[in-house]
N, C-alpha and C positions, 0 to 999 in steps of 0.2 A: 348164550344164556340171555332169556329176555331182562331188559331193566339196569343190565349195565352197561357201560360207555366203554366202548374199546373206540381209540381213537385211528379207527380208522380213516383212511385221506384226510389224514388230516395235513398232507402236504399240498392234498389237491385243490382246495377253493382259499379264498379272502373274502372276507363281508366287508363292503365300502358305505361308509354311512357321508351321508351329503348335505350340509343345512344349509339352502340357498333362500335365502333375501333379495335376490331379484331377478325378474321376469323376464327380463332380457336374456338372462346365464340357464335359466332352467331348462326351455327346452331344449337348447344347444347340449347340456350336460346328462338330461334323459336320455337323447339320441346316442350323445356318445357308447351309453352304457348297452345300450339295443341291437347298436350294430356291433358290438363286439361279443355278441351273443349269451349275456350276462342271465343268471340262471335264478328265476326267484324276486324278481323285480319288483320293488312296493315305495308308490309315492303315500308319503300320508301330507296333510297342512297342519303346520304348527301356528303356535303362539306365545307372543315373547309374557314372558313370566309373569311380568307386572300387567298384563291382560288378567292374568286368578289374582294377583294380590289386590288389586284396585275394584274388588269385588268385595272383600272383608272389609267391615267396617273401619278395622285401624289405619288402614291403609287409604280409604275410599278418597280421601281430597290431597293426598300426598301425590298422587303418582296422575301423568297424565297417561290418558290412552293408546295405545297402538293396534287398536282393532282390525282396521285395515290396512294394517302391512301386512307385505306379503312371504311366505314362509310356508315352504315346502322340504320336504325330505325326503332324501331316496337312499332305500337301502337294497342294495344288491348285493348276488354271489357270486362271483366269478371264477375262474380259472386260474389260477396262481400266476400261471406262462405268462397272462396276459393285463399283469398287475400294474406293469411300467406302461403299460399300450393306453390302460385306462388312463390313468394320471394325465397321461402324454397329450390325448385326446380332448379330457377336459383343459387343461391347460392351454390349447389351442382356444376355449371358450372363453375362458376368463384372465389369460395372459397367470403370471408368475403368481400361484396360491397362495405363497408366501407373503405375498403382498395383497392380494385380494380381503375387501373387508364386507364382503358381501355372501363368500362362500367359506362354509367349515367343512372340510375332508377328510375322513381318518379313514383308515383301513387296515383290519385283527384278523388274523391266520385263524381259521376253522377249524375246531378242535376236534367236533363230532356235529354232523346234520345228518336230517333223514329224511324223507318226504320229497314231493315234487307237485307244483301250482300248475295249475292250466289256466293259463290267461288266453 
């Protein structure tokens, strides 16, 4: 039936969301996600918060700028099998995540997706 969610594979993919801070880790950590044939791949560039709040006036002489820092994000979907491969791989990037203060990592089991990108 159209319109509702049966959670189909939803054993099959992981969405990995990536906020990397520096330019050295990025393309090492895009790569990673390319060669492991990750499905859905989308960098967008961010911006650290107090970029919008240093726009409003209450804020305007409180905060100083971070305009040109750099901040990108990649969100892919992968293959579940190959969830430890991803990690493993970035990690080879940026040494122990846990300790990195440069890169944020998480990764949420796929509950329901549909569609497919052509890049």
């Amino acid at each position: 039936m159209q319109g509702e969610l049966d959670p189909i594979d939803s054993q099959g993919h992981h969405l990995f969301h990536v906020v990397v801070q520096s330019e050295e880790f990025f393309r090492g950590i895009l790569e990673a996600f390319i060669a492991l044939d990750a499905k859905a791949v989308t960098v967008l560039e961010g911006r650290a918060p107090r970029t919008y709040l240093q726009r409003q006036p209450l804020f305007a002489g409180l905060l100083d700028s971070d305009e040109n820092r750099f901040c990108r994000i990649i969100i892919a979907a992968l293959d579940r099998r190959l969830s430890n491969e991803a990690i493993r791989r970035v990690q080879e990037v940026t040494g122990d995540l846990r300790l990195c203060s440069k890169v944020h990592f998480s990764v949420q089991e796929v509950f329901w997706a549909a569609g497919a990108l052509d890049w």
